[in-house]
C-alpha positions as CSV (number, residue, x, y, z in Angstrom):
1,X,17.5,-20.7,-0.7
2,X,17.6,-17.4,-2.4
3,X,15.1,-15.3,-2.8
4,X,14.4,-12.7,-5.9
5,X,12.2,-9.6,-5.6
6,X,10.4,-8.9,-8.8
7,X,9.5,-5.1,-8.9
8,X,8.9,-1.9,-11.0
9,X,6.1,0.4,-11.9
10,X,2.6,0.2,-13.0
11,X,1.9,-2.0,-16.1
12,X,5.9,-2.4,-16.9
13,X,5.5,-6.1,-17.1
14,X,6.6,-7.6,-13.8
15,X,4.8,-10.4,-13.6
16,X,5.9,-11.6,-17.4
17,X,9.3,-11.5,-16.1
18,X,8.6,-13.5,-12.8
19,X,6.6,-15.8,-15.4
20,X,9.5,-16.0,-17.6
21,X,12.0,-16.9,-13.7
22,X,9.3,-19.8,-13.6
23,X,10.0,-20.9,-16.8
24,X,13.4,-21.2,-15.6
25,X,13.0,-23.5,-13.0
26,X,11.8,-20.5,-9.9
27,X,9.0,-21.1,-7.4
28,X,6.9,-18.0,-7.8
29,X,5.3,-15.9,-5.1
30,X,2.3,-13.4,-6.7
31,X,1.5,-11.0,-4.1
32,X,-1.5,-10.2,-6.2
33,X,-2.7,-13.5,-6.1
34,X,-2.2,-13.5,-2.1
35,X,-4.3,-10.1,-1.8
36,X,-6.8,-11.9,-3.8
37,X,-7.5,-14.6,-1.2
38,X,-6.8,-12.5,1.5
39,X,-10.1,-10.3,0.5
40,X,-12.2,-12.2,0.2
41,X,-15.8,-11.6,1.5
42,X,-16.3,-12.2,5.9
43,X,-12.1,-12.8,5.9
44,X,-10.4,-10.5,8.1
45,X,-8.8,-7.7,5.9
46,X,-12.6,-7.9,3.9
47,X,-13.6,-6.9,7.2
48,X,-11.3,-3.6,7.7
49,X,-11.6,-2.4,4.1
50,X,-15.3,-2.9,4.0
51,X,-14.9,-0.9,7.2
52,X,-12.8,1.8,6.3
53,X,-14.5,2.6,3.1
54,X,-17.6,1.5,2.8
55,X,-20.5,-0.9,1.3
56,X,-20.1,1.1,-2.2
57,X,-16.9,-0.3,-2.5
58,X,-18.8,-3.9,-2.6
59,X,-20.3,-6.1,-5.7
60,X,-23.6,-7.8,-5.2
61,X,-21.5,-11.0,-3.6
62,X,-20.1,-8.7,-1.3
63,X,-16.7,-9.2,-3.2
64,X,-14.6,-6.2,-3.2
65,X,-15.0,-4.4,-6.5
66,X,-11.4,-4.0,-7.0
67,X,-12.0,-0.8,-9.8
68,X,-14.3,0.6,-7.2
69,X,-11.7,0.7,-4.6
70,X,-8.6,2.1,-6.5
71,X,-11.1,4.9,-7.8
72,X,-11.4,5.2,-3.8
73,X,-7.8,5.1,-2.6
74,X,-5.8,6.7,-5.9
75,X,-7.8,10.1,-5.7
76,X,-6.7,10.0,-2.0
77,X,-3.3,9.8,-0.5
78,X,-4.6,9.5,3.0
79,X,-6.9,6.5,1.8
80,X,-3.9,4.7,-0.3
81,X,-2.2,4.6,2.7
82,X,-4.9,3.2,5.0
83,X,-5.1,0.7,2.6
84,X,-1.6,-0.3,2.0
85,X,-1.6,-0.2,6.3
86,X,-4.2,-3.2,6.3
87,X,-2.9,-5.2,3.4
88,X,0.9,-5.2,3.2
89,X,1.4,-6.6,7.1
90,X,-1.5,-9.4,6.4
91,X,0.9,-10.2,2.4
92,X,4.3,-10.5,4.2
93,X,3.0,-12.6,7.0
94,X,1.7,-14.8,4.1
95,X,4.9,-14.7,2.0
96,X,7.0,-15.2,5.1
97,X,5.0,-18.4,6.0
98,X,5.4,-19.5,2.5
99,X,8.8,-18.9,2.4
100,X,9.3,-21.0,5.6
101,X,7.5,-23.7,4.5
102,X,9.6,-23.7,1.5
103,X,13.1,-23.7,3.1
104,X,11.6,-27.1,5.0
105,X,10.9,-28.5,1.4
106,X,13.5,-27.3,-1.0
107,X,16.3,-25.3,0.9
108,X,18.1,-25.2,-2.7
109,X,15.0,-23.5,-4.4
110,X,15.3,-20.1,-6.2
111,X,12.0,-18.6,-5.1
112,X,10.8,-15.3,-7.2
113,X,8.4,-12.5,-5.1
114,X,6.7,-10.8,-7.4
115,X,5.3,-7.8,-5.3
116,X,4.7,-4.6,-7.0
117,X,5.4,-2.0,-4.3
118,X,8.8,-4.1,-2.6
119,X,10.6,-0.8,-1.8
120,X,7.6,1.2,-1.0
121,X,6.3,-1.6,1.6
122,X,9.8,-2.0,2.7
123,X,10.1,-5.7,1.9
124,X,13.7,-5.3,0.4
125,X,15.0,-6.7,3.4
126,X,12.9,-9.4,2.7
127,X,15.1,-10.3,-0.5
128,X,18.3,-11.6,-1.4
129,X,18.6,-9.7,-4.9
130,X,15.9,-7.3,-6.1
131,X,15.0,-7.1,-10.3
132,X,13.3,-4.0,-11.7
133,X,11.3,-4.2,-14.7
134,X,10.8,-1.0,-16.3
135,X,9.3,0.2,-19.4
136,X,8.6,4.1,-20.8
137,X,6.0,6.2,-20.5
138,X,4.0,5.5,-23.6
139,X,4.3,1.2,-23.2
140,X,2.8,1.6,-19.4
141,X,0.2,3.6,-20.8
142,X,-0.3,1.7,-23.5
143,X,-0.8,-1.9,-21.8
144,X,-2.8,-0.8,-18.7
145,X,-5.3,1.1,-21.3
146,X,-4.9,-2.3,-23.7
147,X,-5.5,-5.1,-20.6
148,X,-7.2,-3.1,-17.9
149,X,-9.6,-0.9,-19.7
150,X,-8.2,2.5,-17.9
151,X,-8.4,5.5,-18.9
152,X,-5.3,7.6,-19.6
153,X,-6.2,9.6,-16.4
154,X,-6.7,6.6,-14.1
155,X,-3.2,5.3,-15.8
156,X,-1.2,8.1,-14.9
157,X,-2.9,8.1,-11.2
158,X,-1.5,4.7,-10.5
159,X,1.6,5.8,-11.8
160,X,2.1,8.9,-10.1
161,X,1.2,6.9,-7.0
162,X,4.1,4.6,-6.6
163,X,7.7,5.2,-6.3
164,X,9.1,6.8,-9.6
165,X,10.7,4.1,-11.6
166,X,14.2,5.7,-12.0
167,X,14.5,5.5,-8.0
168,X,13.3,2.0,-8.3
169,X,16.1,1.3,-10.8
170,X,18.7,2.8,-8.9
171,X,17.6,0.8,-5.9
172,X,18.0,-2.4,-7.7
173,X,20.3,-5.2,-7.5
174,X,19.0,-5.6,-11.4
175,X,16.9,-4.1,-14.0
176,X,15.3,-5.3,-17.2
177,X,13.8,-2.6,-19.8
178,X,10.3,-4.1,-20.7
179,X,9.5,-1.2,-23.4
180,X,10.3,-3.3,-26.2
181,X,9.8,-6.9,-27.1
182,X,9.0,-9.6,-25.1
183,X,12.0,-11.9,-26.6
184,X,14.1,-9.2,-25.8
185,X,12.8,-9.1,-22.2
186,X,13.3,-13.0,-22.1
187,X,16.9,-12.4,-23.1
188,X,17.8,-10.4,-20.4
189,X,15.9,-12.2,-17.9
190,X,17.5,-15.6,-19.0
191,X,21.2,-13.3,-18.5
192,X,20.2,-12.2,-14.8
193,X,18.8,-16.1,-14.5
194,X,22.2,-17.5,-15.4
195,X,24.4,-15.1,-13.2
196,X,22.6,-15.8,-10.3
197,X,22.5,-19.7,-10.5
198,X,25.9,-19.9,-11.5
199,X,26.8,-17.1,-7.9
């Protein structure tokens, strides 16, 4: 089995390109989609964020208001981390099971993480091969303000939060530039797809 981390910075497209691996023929691993379930209202890391910051950080349904939180934690660097210490252990206990569970069922599968803080969590170890997706400035910018409804201000806050994308690059087994079109991103994704099946 071999296993791809999918990486890079805020808004540069990571999960298009682990859509893209899919496409391909990859299993896919969202690490988003596993904090989703993993928060939700009386679970256990519900519990300790609830705990740790608060019933405003709440909707109504006692679902986590996700835009609520990050307001929380990216003003803070003490409460990013706090967070990050609840949730990452709780994701890569998930992923691991998953990945176990897939190595039963299909030891020949080609199974993509897409995780957007890999190095910063320290799942790299985790991974066979690692792919960062990066794009400039002004396309981050751009798609976070165009699909998330965040301000410039909020934008750069994520950004600035997370390891800076040229380190990210130069930590990477591969990297795809996502600042211009999304055929051209397919292209290079299908050349990383082919070298690694054919390895």
């Amino acid at each position: 089995m071999l296993i791809i981390g999918v990486t890079g910075g805020f808004s540069t497209g990571k999960t298009t390109v682990a859509k893209i691996f899919g496409q391909l023929g990859a299993v896919v691993l969202d690490a988003d989609a596993i904090v989703h379930s993993l928060i939700k209202p009386r679970k256990n890391a519900w519990k300790r964020i609830r705990d740790c910051f608060g019933e405003e950080i709440l909707n109504k349904d006692k679902t986590i208001n996700r835009r609520a939180l990050a307001a929380v934690v990216f003003s803070n660097k003490r409460r990013l981390k706090k967070l990050c210490d609840i949730i990452h252990p709780l994701v890569y206990r998930e992923i691991e099971r998953a990945l176990k569970k897939m190595k039963r069922k299909n030891p020949d599968a080609i199974v993509v993480l897409d995780i957007p803080l890999l190095f910063e969590s320290g799942g790299k170890s985790m991974v066979d091969k690692s792919v960062v997706v990066k794009a400039d400035r002004s396309a981050q910018i751009e798609r976070a303000s165009k699909n998330l409804g965040l301000t410039r201000m909020q934008i750069l806050q994520r950004i600035k939060a997370q390891m800076p994308l040229r380190e990210k690059a130069r930590a990477a087994d591969f990297v795809i530039d996502n600042s211009g079109t999304l055929n051209s991103t397919r292209k290079q994704a299908i050349g990383i797809w082919k070298g690694l099946v054919r390895a």
